[in-house]
N, C-alpha and C positions, 0 to 999 in steps of 0.2 A: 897302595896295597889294598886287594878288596877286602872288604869286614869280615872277622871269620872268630871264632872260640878263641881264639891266641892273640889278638891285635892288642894292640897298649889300651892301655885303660884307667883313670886316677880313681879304681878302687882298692879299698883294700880287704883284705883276706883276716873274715871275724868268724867267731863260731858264735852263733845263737841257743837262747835255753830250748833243750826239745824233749820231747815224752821218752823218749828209748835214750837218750845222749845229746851232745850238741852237736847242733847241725850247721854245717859248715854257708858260707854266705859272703857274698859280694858286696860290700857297702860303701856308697859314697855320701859322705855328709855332705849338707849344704848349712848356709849361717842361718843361723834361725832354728825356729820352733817349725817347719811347713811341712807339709804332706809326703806321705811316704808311698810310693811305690812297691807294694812286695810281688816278684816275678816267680812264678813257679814251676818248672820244667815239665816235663813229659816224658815219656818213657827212653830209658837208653839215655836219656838226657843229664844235662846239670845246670847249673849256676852259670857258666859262659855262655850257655848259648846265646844267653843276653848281652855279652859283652857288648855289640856295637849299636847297646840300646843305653847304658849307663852314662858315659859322657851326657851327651845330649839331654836326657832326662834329667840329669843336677843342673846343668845351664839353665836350664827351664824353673831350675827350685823348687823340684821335686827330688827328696832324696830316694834315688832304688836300690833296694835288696834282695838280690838275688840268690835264691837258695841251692842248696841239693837237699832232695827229699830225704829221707832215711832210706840207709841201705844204697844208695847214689853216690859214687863217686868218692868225696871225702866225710860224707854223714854215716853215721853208725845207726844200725835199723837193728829191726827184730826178726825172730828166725823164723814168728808166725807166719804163712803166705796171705793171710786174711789181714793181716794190717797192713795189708800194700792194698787193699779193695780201697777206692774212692768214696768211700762213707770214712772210714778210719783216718784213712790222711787228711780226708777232711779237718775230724774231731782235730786233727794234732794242728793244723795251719789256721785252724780257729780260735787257739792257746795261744799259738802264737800272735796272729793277731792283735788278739788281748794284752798282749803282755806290750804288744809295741805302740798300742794305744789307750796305755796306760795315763798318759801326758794331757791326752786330750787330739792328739794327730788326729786327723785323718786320713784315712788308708785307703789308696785303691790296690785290688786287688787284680792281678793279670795269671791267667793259667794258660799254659802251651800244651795243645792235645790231650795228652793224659792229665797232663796238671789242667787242665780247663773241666774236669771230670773231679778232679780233686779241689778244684776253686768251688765247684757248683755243691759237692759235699760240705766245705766250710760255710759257705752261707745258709744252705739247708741247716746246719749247725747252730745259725743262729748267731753267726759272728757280723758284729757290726762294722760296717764298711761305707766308703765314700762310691764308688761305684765299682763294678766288675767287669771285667775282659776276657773275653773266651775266643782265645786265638786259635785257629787250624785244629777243632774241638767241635764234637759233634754232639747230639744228642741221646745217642746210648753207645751199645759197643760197636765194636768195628765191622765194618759191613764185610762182605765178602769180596775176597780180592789178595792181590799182591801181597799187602803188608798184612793181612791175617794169615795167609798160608806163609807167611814167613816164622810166627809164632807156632803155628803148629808144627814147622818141621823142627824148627830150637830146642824144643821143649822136651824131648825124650834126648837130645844129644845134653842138653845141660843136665838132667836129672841124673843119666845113667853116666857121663864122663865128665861133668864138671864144668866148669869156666873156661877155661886154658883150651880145653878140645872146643868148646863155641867159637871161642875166638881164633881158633886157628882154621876152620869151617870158616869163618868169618873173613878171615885172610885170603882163603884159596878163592871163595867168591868173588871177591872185590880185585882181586889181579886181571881182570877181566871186564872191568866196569872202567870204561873212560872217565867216567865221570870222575871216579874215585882218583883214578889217575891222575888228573888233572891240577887237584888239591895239594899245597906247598907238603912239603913233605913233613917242617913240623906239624902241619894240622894233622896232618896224616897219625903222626907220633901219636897229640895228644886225645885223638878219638880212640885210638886203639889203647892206649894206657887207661881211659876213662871208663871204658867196656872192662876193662882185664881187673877192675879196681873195683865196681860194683857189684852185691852181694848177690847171689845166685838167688836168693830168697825175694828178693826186689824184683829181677827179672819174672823169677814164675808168681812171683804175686801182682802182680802187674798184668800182666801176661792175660793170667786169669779174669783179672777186671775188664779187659780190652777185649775179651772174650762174652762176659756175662754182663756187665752194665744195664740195666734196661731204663727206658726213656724217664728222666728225672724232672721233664721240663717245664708240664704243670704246674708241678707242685715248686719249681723256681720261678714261675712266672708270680704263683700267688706270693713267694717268698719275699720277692720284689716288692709288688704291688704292695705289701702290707711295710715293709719300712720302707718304702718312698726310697728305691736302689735304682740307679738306673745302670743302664748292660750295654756293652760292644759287643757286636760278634764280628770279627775279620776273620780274613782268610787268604793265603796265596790265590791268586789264578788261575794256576794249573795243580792245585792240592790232591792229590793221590791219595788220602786215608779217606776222608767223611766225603763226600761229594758236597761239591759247593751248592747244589740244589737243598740237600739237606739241612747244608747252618743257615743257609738263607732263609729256608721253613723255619728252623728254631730262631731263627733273631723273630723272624714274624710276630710265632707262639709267645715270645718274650717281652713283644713291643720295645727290642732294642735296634739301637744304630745298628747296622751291617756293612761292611767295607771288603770290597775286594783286592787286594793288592797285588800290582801287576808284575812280571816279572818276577815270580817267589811261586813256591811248590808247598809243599810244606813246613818251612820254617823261614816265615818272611822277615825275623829276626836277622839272621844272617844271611838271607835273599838279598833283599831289598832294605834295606832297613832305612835309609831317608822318607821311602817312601809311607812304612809303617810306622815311623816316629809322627808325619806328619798325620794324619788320621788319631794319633794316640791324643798328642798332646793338644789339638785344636777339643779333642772330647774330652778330655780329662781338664782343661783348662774350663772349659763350659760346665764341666761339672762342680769343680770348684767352686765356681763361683755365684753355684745358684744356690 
């Protein structure tokens, strides 16, 4: 079966301590005191998107935890739209942190588009970590294109009818998308329950960030450079949000690894994900261990 949000998986379903509530989370222990992986989604996203990343990463002895942001999915958020901005979620993924390297772990930290916007917020934060990953995540907001004029047409139909009329906007489009077609019909199920489930306040604060972001990468370059962090930036192949000319430029500015992964668009999680496991864990094992 190809890897997807649904596949089996030997994590289990924890809620973590968070600033607004507990936020819901994927966890697989491994034996021992060893390093932690925290995964953290991107817009419209959750906690699965990782699923065909958790296996493999505990065999490795690494344990991950995959989140849902607030206001995503099964986490409780706030109704502010300005604590879905990528400084905010930062401050709260930087608490957390702290709290999970309490012990002494080391944490690497991985953010997926928007969450690689919100990973770059927690370190600007000033949270200490073993190194950082900025998957299919760009350097400020979203450029112009497909997936911005997709928020801009969302945004008056969520505000003035709600969720339920998005997602049914939602539905009429996708009857017409091979692509979507294509997809088992439970994934089908639980994309659309995971859209119908997260708070309208997430989407347009989000929204908003994906919008306004401006370029943060300086001042994480110096961020780096001054506690000795080092950074991945990968990216699908064929990525449709940030152009790959652009993370390419930001890993530059960063003086981080950069990895293309073939076969994957924008979520090489559930693209490809052999393919991004291997790039992960050859870096993440190299950083271990320096």
């Amino acid at each position: 079966m190809t890897p997807s949000q649904v596949s089996p998986h030997g994590a289990k379903r924890v809620d973590l301590p968070g600033r607004y509530g507990p936020l819901a989370a994927l966890r697989r222990p491994v034996p021992g005191q060893g390093p932690i992986a925290l995964l953290v989604p991107g817009y419209t996203g959750s906690k699965e998107d990782f699923v065909p990343l958790i296996d493999p990463i505990a065999d490795a002895g690494i344990e991950p935890i995959a989140i849902d942001l607030p206001g995503q999915y099964e986490s409780v958020g706030p109704v502010e739209l300005d604590a879905y901005l990528p400084a905010a979620l930062g401050g709260l993924i930087a608490e957390l942190v702290g709290k999970l390297a309490a012990d002494g772990r080391p944490i690497l930290l991985l953010g997926h588009s928007y969450g690689g916007l919100v990973s770059r917020g927690a370190v600007l934060a000033g949270t200490p970590i073993r190194g950082l990953t900025l998957l299919s995540s760009g350097p400020e907001e979203l450029p112009v294109g497909p997936r911005r004029k997709m928020l801009e047409l969302a945004e008056p139909v969520l505000r003035e009818h709600g969720i339920e009329t998005l997602a049914e906007f939602r539905r009429a489009m996708y009857e017409n998308d091979p692509n979507w077609l294509k997809l088992p019909a439970e994934l089908r199920e639980f994309l659309t329950e995971r859209f119908r489930r997260t708070m309208p306040e997430n989407l347009l604060g989000m929204a908003m960030g994906l919008r306004t972001e401006p370029d943060l990468v300086d001042s994480l370059a110096r961020q780096l450079e001054t506690t000795a962090t080092p950074c991945l930036v990968a990216c699908g192949g064929d990525d449709d949000a940030w152009p790959i000319a652009a993370q390419r430029d930001m890993a530059e500015r960063l003086d981080a690894d950069f990895a293309v992964i073939p076969g994957a668009r924008h979520s090489p999680a559930v693209e490809n994900p052999e393919a991004l496991l291997g790039v992960l864990l050859s870096t993440w094992r190299m950083w271990l261990a320096g």
